[in-house]
Residue frames relative to the residue before (quaternion, step in Angstrom):
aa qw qx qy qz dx dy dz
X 1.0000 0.0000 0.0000 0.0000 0.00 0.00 0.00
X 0.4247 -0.7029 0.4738 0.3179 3.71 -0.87 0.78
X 0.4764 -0.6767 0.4143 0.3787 3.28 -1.07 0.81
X 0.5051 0.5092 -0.5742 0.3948 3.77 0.59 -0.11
X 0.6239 0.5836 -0.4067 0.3236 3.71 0.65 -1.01
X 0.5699 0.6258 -0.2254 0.4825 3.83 1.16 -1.12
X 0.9144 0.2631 -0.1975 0.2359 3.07 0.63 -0.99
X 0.3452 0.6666 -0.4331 0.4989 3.18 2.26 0.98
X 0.5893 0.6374 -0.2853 0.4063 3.54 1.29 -0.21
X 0.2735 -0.8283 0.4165 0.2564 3.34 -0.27 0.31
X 0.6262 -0.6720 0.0606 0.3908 3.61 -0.70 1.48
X 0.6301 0.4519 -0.5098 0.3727 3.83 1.28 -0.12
X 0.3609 0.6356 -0.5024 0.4619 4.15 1.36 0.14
X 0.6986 0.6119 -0.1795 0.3245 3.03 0.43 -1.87
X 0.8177 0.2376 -0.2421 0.4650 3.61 0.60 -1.20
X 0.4690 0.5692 -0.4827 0.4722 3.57 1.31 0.02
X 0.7719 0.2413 -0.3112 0.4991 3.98 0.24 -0.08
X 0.5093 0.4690 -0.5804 0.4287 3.63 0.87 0.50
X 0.5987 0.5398 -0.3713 0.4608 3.73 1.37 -1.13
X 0.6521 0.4374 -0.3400 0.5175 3.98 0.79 -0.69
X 0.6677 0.4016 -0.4315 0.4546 3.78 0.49 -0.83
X 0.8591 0.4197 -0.0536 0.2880 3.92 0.28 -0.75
X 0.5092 0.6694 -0.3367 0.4234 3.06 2.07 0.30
X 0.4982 -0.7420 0.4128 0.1757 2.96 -0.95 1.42
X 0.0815 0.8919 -0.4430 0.0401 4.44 -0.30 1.28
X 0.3398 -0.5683 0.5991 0.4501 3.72 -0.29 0.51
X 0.0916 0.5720 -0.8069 0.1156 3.93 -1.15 0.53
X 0.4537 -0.6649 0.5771 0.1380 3.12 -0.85 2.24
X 0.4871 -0.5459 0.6169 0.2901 3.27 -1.44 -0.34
X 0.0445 0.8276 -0.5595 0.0031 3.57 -0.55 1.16
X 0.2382 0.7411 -0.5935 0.2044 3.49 0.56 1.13
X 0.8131 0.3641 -0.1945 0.4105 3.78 1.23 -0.05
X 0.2791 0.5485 -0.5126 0.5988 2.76 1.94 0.58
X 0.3396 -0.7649 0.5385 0.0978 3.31 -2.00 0.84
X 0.7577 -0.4459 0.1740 0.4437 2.92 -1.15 1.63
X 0.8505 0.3191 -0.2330 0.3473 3.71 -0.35 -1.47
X 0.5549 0.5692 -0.3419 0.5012 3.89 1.46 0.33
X 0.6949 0.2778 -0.3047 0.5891 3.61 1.82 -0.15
X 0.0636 -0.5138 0.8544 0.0429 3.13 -2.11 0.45
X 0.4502 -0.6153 0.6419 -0.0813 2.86 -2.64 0.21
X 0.1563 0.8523 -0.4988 -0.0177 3.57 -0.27 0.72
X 0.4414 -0.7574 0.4529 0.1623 3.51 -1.10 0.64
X 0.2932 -0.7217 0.6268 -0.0174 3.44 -0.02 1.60
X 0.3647 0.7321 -0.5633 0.1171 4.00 -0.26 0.87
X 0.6342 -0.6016 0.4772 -0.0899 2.46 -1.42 2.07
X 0.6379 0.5611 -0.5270 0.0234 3.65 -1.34 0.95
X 0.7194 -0.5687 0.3136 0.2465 3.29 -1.38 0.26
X 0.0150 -0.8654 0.4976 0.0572 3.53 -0.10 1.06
X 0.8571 -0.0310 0.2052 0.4715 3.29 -0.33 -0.28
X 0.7387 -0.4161 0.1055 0.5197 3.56 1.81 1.12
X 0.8155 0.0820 -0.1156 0.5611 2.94 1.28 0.07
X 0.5068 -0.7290 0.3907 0.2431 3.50 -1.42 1.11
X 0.2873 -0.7304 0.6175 -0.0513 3.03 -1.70 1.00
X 0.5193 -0.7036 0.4503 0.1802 3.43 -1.40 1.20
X 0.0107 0.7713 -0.5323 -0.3487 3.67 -0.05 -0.20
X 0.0480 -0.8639 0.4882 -0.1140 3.70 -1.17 0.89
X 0.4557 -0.7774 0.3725 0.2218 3.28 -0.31 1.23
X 0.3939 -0.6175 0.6304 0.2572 3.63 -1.47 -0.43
X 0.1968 -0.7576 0.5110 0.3553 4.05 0.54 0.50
X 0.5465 -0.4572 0.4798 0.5120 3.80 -1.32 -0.03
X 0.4900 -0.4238 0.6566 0.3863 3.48 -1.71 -0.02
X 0.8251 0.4680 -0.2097 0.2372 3.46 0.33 -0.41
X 0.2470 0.7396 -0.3188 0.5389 3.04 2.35 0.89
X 0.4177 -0.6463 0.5249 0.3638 3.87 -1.03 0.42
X 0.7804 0.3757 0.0180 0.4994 2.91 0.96 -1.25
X 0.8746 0.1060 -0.0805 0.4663 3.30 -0.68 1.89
X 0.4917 0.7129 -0.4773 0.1487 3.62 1.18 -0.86
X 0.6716 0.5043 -0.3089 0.4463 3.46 -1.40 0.52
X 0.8510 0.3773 -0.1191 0.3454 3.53 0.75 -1.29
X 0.6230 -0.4142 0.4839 0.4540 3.96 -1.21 0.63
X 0.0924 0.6106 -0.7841 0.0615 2.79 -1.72 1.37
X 0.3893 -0.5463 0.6853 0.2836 3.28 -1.64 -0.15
X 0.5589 -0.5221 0.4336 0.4765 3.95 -0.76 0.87
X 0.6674 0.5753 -0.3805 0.2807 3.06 -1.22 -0.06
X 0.1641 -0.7830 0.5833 -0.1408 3.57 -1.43 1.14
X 0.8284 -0.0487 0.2096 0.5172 3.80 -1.85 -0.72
X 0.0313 -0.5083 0.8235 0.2501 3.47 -1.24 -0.14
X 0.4378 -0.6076 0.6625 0.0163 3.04 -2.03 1.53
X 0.5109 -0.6555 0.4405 0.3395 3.41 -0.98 0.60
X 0.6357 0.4189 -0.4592 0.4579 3.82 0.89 0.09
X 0.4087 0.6344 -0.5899 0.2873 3.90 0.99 0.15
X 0.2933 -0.7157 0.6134 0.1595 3.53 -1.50 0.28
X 0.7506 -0.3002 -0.0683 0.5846 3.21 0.91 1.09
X 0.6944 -0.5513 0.2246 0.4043 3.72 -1.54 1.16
X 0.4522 0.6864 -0.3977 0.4078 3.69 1.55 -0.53
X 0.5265 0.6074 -0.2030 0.5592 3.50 1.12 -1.01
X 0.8435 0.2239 -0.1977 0.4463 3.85 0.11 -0.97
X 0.6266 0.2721 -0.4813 0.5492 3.34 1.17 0.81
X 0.5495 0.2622 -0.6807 0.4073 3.45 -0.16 0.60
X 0.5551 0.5977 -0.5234 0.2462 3.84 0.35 -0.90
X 0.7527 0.5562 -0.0895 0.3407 3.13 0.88 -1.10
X 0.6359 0.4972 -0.2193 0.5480 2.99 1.27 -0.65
X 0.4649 0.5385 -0.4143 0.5677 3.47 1.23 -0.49
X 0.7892 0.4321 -0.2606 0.3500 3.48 -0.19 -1.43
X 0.7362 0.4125 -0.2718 0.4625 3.42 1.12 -0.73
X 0.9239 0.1063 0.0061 0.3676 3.95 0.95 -0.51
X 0.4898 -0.7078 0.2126 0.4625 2.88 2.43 0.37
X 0.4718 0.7750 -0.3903 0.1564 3.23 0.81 0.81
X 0.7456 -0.5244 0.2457 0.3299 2.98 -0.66 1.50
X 0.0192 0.8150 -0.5643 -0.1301 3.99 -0.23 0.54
X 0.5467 -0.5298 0.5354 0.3657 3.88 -1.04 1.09
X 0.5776 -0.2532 -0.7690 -0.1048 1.53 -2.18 1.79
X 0.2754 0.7165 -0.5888 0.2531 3.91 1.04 0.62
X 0.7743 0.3611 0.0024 0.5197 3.63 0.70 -1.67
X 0.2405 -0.8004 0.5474 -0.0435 3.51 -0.78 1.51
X 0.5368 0.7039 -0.1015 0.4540 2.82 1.70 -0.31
X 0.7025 0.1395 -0.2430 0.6542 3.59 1.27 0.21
X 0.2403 -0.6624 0.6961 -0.1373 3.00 -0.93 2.30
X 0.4684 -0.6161 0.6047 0.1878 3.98 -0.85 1.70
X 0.0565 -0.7612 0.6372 0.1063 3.34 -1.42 0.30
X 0.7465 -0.1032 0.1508 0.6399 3.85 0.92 -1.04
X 0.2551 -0.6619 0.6944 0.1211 2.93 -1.50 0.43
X 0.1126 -0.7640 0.6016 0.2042 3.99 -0.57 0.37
X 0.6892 -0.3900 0.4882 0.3669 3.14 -1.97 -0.37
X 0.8637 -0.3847 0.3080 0.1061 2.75 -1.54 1.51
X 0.1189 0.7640 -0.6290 0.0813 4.45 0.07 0.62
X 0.5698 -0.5651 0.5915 0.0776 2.81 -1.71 1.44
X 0.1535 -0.6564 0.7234 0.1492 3.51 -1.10 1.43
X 0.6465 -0.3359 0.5517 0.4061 3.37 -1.95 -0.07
X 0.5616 0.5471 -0.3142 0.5354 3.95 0.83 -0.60
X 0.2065 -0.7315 0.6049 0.2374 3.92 0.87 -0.60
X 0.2743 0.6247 -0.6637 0.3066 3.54 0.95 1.76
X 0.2288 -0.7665 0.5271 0.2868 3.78 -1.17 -0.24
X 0.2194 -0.8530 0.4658 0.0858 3.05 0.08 1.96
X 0.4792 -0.7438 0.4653 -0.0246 3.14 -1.53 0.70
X 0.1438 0.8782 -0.4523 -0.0593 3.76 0.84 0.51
X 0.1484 -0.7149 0.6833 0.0083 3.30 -1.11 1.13
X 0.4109 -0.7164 0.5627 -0.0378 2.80 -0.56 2.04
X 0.2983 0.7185 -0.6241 0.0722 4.04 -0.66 0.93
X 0.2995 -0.7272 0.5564 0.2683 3.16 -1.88 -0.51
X 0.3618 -0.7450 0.5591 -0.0396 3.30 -1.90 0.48
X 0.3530 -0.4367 0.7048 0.4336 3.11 -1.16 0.46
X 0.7288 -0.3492 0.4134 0.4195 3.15 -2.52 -0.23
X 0.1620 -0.7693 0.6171 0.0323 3.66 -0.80 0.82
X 0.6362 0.5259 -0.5035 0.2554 3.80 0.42 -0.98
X 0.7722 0.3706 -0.3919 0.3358 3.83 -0.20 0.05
X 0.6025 0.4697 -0.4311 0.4802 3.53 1.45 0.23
X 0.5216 0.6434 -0.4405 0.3463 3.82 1.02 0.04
X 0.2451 -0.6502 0.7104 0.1122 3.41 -1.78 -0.14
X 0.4913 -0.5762 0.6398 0.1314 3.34 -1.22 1.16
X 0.2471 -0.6179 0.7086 0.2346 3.73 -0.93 0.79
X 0.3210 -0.8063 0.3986 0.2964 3.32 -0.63 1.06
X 0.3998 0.6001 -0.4670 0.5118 4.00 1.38 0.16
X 0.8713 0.3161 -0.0257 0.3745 3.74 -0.14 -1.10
X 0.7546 0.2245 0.0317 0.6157 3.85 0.86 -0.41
X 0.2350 -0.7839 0.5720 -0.0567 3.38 -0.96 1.53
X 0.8120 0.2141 0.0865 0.5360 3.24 1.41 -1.32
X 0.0073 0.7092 -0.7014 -0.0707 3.63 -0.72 0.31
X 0.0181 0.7956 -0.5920 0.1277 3.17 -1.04 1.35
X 0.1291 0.7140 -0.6640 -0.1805 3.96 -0.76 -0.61
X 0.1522 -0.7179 0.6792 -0.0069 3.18 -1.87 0.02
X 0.6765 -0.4497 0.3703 0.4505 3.61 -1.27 1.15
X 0.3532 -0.6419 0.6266 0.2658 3.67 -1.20 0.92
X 0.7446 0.4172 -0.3842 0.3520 3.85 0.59 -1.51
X 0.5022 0.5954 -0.5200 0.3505 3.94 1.26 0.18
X 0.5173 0.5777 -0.3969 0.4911 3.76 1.31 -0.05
X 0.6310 0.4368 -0.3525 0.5354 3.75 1.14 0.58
X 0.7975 0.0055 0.0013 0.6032 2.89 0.81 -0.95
X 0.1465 -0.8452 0.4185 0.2984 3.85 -0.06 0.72
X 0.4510 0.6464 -0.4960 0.3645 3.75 1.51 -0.55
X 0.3916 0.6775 -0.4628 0.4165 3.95 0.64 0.26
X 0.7135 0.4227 -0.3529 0.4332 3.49 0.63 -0.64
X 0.6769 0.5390 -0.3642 0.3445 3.35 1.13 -0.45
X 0.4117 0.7653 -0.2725 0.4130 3.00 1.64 -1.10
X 0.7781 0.3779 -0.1420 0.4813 3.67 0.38 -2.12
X 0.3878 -0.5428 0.6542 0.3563 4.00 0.65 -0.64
X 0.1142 0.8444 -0.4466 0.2728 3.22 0.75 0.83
X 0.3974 -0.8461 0.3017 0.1873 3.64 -0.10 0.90
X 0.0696 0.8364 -0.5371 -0.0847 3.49 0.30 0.61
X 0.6142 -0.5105 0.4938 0.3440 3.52 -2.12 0.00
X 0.8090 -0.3718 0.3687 0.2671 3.51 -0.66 0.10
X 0.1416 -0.6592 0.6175 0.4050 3.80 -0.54 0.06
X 0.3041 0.6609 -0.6205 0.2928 3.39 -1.43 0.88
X 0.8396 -0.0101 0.1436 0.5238 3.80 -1.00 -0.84
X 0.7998 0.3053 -0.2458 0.4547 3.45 0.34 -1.18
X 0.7986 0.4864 0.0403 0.3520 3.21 1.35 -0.78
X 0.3080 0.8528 -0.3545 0.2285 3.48 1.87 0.02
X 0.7395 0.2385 -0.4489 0.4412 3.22 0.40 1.94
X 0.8745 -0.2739 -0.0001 0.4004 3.18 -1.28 0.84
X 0.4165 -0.6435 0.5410 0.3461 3.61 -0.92 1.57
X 0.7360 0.3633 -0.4466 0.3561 4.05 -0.04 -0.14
X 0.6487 0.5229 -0.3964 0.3856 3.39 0.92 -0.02
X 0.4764 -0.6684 0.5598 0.1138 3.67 -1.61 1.24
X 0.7870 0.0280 0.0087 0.6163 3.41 0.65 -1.22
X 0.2262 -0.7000 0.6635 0.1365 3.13 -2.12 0.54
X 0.1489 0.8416 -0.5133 -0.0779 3.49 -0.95 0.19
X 0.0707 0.8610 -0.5037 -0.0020 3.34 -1.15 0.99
X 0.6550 -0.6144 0.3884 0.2065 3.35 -1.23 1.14
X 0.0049 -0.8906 0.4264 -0.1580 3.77 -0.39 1.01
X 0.0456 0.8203 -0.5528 -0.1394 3.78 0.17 0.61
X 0.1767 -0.7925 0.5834 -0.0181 3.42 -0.80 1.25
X 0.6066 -0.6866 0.3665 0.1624 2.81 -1.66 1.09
X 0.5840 0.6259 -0.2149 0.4701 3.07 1.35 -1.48
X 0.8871 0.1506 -0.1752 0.3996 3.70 0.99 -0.29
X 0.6400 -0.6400 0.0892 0.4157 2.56 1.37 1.63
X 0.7096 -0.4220 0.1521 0.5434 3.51 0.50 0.96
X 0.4519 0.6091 -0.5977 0.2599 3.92 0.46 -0.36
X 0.5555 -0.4988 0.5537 0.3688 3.66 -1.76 0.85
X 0.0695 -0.7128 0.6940 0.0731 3.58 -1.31 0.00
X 0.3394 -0.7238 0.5598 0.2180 3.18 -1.29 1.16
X 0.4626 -0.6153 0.5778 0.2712 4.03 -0.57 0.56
X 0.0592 0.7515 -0.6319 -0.1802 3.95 -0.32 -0.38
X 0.1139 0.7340 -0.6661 -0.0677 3.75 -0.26 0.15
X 0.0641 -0.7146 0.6947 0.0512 4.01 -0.97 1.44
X 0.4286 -0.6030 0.6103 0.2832 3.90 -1.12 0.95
X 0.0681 -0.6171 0.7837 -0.0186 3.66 -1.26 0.92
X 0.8027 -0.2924 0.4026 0.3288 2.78 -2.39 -0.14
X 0.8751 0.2161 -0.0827 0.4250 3.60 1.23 -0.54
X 0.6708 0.2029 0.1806 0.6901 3.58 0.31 -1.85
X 0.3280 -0.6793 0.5951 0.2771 3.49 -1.28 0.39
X 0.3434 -0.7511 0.4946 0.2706 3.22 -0.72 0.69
X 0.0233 0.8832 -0.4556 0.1085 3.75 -0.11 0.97
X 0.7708 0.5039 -0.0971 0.3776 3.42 -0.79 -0.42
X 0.6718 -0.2514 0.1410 0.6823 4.10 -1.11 -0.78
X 0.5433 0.5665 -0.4636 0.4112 4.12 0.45 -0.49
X 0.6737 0.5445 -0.2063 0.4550 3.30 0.52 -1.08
X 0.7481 0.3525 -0.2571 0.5001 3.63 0.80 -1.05
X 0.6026 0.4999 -0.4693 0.4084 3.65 0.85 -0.27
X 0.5542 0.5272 -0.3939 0.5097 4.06 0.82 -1.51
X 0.5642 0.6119 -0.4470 0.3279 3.70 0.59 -0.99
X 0.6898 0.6054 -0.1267 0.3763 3.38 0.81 -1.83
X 0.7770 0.3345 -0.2111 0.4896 3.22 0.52 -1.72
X 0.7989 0.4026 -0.2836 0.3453 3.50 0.63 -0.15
X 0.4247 0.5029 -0.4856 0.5753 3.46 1.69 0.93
X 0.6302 0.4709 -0.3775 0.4885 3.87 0.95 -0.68
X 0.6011 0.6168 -0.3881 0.3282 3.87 1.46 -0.67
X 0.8176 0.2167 -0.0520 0.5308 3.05 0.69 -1.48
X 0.5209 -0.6873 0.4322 0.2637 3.37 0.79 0.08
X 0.7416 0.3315 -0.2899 0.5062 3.20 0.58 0.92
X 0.4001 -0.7414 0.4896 0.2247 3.73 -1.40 0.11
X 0.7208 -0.6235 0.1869 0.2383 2.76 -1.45 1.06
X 0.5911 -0.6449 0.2382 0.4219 3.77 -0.91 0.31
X 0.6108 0.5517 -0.3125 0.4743 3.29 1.59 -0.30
X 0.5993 -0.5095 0.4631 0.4084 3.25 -1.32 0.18
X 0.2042 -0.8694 0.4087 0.1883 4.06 -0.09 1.09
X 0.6421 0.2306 -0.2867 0.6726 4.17 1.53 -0.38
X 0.6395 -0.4925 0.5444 0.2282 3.46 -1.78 0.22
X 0.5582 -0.5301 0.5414 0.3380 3.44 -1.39 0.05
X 0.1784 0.7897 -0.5861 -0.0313 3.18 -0.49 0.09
X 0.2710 -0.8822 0.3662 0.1188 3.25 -0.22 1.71
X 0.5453 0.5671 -0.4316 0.4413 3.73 1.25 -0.50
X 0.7718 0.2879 -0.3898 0.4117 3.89 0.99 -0.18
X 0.5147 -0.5864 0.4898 0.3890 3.75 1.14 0.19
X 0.3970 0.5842 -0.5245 0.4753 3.52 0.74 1.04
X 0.0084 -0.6649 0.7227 0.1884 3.52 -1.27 0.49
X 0.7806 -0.4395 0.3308 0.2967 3.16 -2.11 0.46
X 0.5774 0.4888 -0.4091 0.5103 3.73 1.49 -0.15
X 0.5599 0.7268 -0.1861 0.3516 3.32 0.56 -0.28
X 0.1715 0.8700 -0.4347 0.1572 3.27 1.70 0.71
X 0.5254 0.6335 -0.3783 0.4238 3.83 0.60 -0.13
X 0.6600 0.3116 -0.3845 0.5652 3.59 0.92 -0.85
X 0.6649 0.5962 -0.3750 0.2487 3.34 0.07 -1.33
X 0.7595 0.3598 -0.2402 0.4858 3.17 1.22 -1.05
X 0.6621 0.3821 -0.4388 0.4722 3.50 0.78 0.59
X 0.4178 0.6272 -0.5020 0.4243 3.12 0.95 0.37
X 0.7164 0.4787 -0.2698 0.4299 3.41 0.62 -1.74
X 0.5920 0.5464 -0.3470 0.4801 3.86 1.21 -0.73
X 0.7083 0.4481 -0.3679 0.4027 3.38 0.49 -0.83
X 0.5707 0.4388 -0.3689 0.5879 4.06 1.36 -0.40
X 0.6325 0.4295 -0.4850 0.4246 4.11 0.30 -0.42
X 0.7080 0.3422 -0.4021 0.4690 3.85 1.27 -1.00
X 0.4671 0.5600 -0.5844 0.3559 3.86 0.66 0.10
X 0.6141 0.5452 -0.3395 0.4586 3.78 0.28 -1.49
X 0.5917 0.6187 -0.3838 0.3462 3.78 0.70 -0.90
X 0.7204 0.5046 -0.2578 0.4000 3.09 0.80 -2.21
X 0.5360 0.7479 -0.2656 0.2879 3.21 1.10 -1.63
X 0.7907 0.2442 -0.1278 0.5466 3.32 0.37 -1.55
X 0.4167 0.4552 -0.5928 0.5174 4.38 0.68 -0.01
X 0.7870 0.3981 -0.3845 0.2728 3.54 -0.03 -0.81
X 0.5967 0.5704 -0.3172 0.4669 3.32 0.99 -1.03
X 0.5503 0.6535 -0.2479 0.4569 3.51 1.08 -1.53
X 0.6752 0.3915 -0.3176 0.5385 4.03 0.42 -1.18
X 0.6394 0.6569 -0.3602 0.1727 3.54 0.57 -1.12
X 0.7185 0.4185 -0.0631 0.5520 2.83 1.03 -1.97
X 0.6497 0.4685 -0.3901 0.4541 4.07 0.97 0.41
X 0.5228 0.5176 -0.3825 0.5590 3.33 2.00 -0.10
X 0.5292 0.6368 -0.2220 0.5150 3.30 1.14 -0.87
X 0.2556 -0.7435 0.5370 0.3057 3.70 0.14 -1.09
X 0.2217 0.7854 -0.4715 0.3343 3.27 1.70 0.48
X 0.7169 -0.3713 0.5214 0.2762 3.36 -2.22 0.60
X 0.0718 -0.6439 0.7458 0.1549 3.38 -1.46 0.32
């Protein structure tokens, strides 16, 4: 990021993207993981009114997959991308009209994190940049994206913040089918797709969609590495068959790593197979 850009930010912005530009992550190597097992999302970053914001979409209702629900731009990596950084801007263009480099000088990378496990058993990629303000120069692809929204990132720690700011919210109703005083929801889930492990659900009320789920767990992430700290809620579940309690966020979260590096091994292996084979990747 250019230092003139930094220094329109103000210094608690400022040290939240030195803490994101300079944190130290194990990011596996996925050069033998196949193409149609990765994707990419765009985590974009800016300063409104003192403080930084996510931009996020609404998916169409009229998607198979997901419709209705909070996403971060971003999708498949294609086998002509040149790297998952690449398949979120691509995407993000296609999905909301963002500007793709070298037209737009204006989006300056910052991190990339480790690899998250979809319910699909994709390995998502977040590519963590910034922006000037963008949300009123965009465009909804009208196939893929009803809504373009964003929302305070440091309220993904703590969500009583929105009340605090007068923060706009959506209604209780469809997007919202629980209590009109209430900010955040969470429930406990043991899922197949990830091999029995409990999962915590996060659901955070916005201006629109809740933002919930893998979307939810990534904003979670980037915004404990932002501000340096963790959130006020309790972020993994008990889970009583491993002798873990819900404080415990260290096991839980190596648990969930040890299943993203299983899915890894899984697919290198498959991956070699089907090149011994002469098979597709």
């Amino acid at each position: 990021i250019p230092t003139h850009v930094l220094k329109r930010l103000t210094s608690k912005s400022r040290a939240c993207v030195e803490r994101l530009r300079t944190c130290q992550l194990d990011r596996p190597d996925l050069s033998r993981q196949p193409t149609c097992k990765l994707a990419a999302v765009l985590v974009l970053l800016y300063e409104q009114a003192g403080e930084l914001r996510v931009l996020l979409t609404t998916r169409s209702k009229s998607l198979r997959a997901h419709p209705g629900q909070t996403a971060l731009p971003g999708g498949k990596a294609d086998e002509g991308d040149e790297s998952l950084v690449w398949t979120a801007l691509r995407e993000a263009n296609e999905e909301v009209g963002l500007p793709l480099p070298p037209t737009s000088s204006n989006i300056h990378f910052i991190t990339t994190l480790p690899p998250f496990l979809s319910a699909s058993q994709l390995l998502v990629t977040p590519v963590v940049s910034s922006s000037h303000p963008i949300l009123t120069s965009l465009t909804p692809s009208l196939t893929e994206v009803d809504r373009i929204f964003d929302h305070p990132l440091e309220a993904m720690l703590d969500p009583r913040l929105l009340l605090n700011k007068g923060e706009s919210l959506v209604d209780v109703g469809e997007d919202w089918p629980y209590s009109a005083g209430d900010v955040y929801n969470p429930s406990d889930v043991r899922l197949d797709a990830f091999d029995g492990l409990i999962y915590r659900m996060h659901r955070f009320r916005t201006c629109a969609s809740p933002i919930k789920g893998l979307t939810a767990d990534i904003l979670i992430t980037v915004a404990e590495l932002a501000y340096g700290r963790k959130p006020v809620y309790g972020r993994y579940p008990s889970d009583s068959s491993s002798g873990s309690s819900s404080e415990d966020t260290n096991l839980e979260g190596e648990t969930y790593q040890a299943l993203v590096r299983r899915r890894m091994e899984e697919n290198e292996r498959a991956f070699a197979v089907a090149v011994e084979e002469g098979g597709q990747t």
